[in-house]
C-alpha positions in Angstrom: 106.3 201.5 101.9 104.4 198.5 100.7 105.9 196.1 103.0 105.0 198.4 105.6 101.4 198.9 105.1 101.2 195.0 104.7 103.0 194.2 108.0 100.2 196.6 109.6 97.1 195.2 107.9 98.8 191.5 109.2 99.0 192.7 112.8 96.3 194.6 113.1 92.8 193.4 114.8 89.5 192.5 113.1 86.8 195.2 113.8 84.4 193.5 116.0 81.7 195.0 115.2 81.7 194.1 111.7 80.1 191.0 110.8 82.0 188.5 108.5 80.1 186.4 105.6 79.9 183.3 107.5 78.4 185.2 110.6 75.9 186.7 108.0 74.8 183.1 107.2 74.4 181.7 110.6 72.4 184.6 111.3 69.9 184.5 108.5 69.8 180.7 109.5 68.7 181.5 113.1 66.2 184.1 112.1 64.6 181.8 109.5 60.8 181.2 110.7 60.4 177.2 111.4 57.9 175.4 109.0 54.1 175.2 109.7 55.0 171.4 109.4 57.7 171.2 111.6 61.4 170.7 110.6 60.6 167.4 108.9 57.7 167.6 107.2 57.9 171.1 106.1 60.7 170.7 103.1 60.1 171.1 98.9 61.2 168.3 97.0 64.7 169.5 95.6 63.6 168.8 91.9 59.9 168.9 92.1 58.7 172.0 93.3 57.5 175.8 93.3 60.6 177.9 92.3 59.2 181.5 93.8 56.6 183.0 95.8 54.7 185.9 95.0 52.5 187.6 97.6 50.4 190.8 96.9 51.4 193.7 98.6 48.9 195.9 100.4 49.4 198.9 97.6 49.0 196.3 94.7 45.2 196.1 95.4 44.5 199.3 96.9 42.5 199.9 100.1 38.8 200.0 101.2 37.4 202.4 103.7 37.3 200.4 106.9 38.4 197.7 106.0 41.9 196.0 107.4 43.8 193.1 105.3 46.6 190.3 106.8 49.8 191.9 106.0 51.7 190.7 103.1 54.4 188.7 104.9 50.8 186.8 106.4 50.3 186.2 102.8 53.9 185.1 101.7 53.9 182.5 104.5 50.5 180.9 103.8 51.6 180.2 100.1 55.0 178.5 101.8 52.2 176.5 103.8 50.2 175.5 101.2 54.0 174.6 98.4 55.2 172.6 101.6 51.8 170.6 102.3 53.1 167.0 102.8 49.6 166.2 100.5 50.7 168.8 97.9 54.9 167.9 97.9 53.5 163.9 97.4 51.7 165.0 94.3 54.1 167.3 92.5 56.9 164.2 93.5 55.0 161.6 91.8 54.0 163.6 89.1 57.1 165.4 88.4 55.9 169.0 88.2 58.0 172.0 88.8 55.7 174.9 88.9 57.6 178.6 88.5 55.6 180.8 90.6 53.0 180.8 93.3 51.3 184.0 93.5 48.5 185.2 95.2 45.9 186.5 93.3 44.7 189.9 93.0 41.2 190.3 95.0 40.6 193.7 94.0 41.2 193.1 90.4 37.7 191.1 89.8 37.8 191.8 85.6 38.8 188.2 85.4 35.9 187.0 88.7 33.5 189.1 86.7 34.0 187.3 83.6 34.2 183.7 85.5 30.7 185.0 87.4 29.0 185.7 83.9 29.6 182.5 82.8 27.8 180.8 86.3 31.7 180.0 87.8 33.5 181.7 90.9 37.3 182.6 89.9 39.4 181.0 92.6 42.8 180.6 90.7 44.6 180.4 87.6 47.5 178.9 85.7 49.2 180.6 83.3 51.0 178.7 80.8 50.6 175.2 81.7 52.3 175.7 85.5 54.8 178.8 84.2 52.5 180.5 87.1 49.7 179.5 88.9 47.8 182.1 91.2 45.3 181.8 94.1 42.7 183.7 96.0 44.0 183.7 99.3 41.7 186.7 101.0 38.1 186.5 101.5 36.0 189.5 99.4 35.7 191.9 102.1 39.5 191.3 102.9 39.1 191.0 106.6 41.3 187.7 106.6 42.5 184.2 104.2 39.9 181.8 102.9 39.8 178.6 104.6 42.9 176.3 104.2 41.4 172.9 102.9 39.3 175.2 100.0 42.8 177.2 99.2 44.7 173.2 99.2 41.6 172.0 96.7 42.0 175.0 94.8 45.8 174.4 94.3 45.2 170.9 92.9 42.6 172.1 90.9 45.0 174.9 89.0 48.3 171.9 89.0 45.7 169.7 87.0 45.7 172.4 84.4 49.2 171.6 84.1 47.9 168.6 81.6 44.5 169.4 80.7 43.1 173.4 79.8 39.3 172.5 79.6 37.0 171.3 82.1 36.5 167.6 80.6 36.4 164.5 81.6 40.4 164.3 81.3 40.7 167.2 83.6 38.1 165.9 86.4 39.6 162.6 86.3 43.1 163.7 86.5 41.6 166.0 89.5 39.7 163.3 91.5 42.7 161.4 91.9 45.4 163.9 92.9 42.5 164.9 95.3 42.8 161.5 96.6 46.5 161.0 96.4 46.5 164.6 99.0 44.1 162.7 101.5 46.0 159.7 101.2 49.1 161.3 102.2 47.3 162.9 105.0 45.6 159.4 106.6 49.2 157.5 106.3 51.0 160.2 108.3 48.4 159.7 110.4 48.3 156.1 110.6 51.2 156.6 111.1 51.5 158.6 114.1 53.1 161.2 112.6 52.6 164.8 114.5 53.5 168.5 113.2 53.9 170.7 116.0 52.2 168.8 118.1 48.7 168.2 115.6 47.9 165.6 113.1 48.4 166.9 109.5 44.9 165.9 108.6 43.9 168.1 111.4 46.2 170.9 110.5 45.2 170.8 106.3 41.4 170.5 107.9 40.5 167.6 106.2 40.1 165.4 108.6 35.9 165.1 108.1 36.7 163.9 104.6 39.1 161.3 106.1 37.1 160.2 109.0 33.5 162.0 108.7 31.6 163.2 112.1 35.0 162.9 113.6 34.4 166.2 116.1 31.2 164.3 117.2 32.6 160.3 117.4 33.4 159.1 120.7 37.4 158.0 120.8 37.4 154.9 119.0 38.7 152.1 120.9 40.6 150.6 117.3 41.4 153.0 114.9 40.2 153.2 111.2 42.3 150.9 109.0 43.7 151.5 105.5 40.6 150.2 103.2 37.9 152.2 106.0 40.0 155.4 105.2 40.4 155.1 101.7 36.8 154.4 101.5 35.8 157.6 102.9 37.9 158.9 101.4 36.9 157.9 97.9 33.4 159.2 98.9 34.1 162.3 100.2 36.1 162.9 96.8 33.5 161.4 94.5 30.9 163.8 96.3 33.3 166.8 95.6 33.5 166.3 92.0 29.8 165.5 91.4 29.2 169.1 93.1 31.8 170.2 90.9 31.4 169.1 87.6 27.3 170.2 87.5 29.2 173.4 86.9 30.1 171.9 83.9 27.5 169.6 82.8 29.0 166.7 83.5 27.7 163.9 85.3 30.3 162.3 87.8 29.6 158.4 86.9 32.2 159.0 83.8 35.1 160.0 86.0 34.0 157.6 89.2 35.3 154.0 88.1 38.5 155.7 87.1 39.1 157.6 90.0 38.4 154.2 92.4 40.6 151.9 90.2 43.7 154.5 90.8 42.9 155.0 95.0 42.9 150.7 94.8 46.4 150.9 93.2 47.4 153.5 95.3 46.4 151.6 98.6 48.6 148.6 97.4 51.9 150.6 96.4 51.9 152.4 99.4 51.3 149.5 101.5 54.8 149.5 102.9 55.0 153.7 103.6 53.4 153.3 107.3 56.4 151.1 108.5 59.2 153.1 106.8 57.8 156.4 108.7 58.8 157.5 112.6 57.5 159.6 115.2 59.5 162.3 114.2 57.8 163.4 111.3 59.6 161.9 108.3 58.2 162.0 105.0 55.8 159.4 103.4 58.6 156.8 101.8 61.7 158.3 102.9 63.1 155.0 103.5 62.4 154.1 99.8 61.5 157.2 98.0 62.7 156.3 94.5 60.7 153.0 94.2 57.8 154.5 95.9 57.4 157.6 93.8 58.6 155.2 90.6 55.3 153.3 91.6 53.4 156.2 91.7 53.9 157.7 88.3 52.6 153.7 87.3 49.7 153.8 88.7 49.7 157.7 87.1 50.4 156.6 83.6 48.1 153.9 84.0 44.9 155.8 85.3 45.5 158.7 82.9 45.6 156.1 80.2 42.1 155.0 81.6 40.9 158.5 81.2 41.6 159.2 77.9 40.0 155.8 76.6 37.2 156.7 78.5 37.1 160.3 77.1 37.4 159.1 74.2 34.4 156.6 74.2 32.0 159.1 75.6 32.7 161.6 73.0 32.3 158.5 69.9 28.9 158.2 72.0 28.0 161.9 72.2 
């Protein structure tokens, strides 16, 4: 009878080898690879983020004779490196930008570098759709391994500026410049800060640490460590240098984007002022004591530079 069969299912005994759905979920959480920034430090904003990951699979871009590629999953983890960059998560936060995809881009399809390479450029990334998608060349061109991280970092600022700004103007470059210096900045306060991931600086880890503290691998240890102003400075230069290499491309000289770019790392020095002391040795994230004033202050000083910009653009093309 009914009864029957339910008094037997009630006293019988759980097969142990099946696993239930909240051993299923510890599981996956054990397995789960910890972050290249350590368990702090290594966390999307909830809002303010990439949504997916794309990687290219080994069959997607064929093979060469001789030739051996990272693996895919090599691929997939160096684009969670690069969406969970403390220098990267600061400037998506402050800006608000939720990108849908980061995707690797295709090296063997080159119709797109071939067009870039006619036109005296060297295709590094895209974005599709004001940030729907934005793609990036992770391998080198014979395949053998990844590009260096700080020139895949640049070139992922470079493609969230075309969030705002499609052409290569003097809106874009300035927009650029100072998310290039808000990524350093990050960097230098975690490190004023004494802020380790897995045991290394960030700076070190991002490789930036020349453009934060230049001959740094050939500097005897300093007895006082660089202060704010000192680091921003070089930073400021190392980024001013950048674009002015950058923009030639483009025929543009780097004085029209320079005053703007220095008047935004100033502000920035001032509202971040108080980050240093809200941060511990554990790795906590730039503001965490105070995010919402702190990333209010930094869509200010966004608004406000941006604002800058335009005038500017605007007077040099009256002039042109």
């Amino acid at each position: 009878t009914d009864a029957t069969k339910i008094q037997i299912l009630n006293t019988g005994r759980s097969d142990p080898l099946m696993r239930g759905f909240d051993d299923e979920r510890e599981s996956k959480k054990i397995s789960e690879p910890p972050s290249f920034w350590g368990s702090e430090l290594g966390k999307q904003h909830k809002e303010y983020k990439f949504c997916r990951f794309q990687e290219c699979t080994d069959a997607s871009f064929g093979t060469r004779p001789g030739v051996t590629t990272p693996h895919a999953f090599e691929a997939r983890r160096l684009l969670e490196r690069l969406a969970t960059d403390p220098g990267v998560v600061a400037i998506l936060t402050s800006r608000e930008l939720v990108v849908g995809t980061l995707g690797e881009m295709d090296p063997i399809d080159d119709r797109l570098m071939q067009k870039k390479q006619q036109e005296g450029a060297c295709l590094l990334g895209y974005n599709t759709n004001h940030g729907m998608r934005i793609d990036i060349k992770l391998r080198t061109d014979d395949l053998s391994g990844f590009r260096p991280y700080n020139e895949l970092s640049a070139t992922l600022i470079h493609e969230l500026s075309h969030n705002w700004v499609g052409e290569h103007n003097i809106l874009f470059w300035t927009n650029y410049g100072q998310m290039r210096c808000e990524y350093l900045w990050t960097h230098s306060c975690l490190m004023l800060g004494g802020v380790f991931a897995n045991g290394k600086r960030t700076s070190e880890l991002a490789g930036v640490n020349e453009m934060i503290q230049p001959n740094t691998a050939n500097r005897v240890q300093r007895s006082k460590p660089l202060d704010k102003p000192q680091l921003m400075e070089n930073i400021c230069k190392s980024v001013i240098q950048e674009l002015a290499k950058e923009m030639s491309q483009h025929h543009i000289p780097v004085q029209l984007v320079e005053p703007a770019v220095l008047e935004f790392s100033r502000e920035l020095m001032m509202e971040t002022k108080d980050d240093i002391a809200n941060m511990d040795a554990g790795g906590q994230r730039l503001g965490g004591a105070s995010a919402s004033s702190s990333e209010q202050s930094g869509r200010t000083a966004r608004e406000r530079a941006l604002a800058a910009a335009e005038k500017r653009a605007r007077e040099a093309s009256k002039k042109n």
